[in-house]
C-alpha positions as a Python dict, from the first residue, in 0.01 Angstrom:
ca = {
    (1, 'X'): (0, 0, 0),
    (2, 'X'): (147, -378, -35),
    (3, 'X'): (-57, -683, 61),
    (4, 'X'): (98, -908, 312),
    (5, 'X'): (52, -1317, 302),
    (6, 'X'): (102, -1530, 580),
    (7, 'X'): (-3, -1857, 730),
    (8, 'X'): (-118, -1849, 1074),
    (9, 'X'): (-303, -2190, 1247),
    (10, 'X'): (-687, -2202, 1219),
    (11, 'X'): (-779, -2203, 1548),
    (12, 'X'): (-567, -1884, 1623),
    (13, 'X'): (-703, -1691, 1324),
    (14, 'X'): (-1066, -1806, 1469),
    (15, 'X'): (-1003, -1641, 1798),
    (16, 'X'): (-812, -1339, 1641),
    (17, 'X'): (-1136, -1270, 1418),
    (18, 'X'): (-1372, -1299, 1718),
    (19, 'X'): (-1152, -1089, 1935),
    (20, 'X'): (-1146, -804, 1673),
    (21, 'X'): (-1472, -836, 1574),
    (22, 'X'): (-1579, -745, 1973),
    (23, 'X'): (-1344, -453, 1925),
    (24, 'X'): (-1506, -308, 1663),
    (25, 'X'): (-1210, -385, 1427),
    (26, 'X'): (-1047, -627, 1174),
    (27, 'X'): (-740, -901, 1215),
    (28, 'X'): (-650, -619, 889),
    (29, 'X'): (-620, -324, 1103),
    (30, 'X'): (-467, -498, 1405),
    (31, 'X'): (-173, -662, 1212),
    (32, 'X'): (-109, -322, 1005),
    (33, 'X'): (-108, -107, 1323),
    (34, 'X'): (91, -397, 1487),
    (35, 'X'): (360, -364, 1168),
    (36, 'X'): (335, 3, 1134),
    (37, 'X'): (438, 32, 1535),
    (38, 'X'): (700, -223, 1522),
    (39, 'X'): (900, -74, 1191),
    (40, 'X'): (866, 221, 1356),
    (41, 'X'): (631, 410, 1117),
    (42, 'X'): (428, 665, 1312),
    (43, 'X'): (609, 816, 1630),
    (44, 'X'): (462, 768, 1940),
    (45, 'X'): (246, 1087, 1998),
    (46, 'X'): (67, 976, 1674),
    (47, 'X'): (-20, 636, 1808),
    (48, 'X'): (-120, 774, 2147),
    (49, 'X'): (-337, 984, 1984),
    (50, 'X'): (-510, 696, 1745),
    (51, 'X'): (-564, 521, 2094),
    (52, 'X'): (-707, 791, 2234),
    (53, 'X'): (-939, 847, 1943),
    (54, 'X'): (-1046, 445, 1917),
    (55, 'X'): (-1106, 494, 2306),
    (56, 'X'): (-1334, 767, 2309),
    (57, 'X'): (-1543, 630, 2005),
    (58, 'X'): (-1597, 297, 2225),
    (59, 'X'): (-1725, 543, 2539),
    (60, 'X'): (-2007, 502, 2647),
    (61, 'X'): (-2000, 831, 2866),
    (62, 'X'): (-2197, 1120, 2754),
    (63, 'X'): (-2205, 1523, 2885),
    (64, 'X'): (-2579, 1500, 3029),
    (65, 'X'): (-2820, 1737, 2948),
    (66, 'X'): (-2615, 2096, 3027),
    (67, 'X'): (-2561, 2308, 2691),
    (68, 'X'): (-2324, 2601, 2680),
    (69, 'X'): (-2305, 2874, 2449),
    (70, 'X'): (-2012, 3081, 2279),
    (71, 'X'): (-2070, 3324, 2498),
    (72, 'X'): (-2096, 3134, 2827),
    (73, 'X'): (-1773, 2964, 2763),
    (74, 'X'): (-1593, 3301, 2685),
    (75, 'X'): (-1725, 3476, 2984),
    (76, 'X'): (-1465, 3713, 3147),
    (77, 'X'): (-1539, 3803, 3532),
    (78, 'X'): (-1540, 4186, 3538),
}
């Protein structure tokens, strides 16, 4: 993987960093998915999926107290 320089103003890196940092992420990460989408790197079922993934780790929604087994799941009506 190749390292990247650039200048960017204070103030916006400031913000950028705070903004990420509620996000549970890195200016890092956000610039390299930002690249990696624009060039075109990972077709768009891949990235859909990433979201997807990053969205459902941020969830606060849980399945309650019900537990299923194998069996219950695979139950055929006779």
């Amino acid at each position: 993987m190749a390292n990247l320089t650039i200048s960017v103003n204070d103030e916006a890196l400031k913000k950028a960093r705070l903004r990420a940092l509620k996000q549970g992420t890195s200016v890092n990460a956000i610039l390299r998915e930002y690249l990696e989408s624009y060039a075109g790197v990972h077709g768009r079922q891949q990235q859909a999926a990433r979201r997807l993934l990053e969205l459902a780790s941020k969830s606060n929604a849980r399945r309650g107290d019900k537990t299923w087994t194998r069996d219950d799941l695979h139950e055929r009506n006779a």
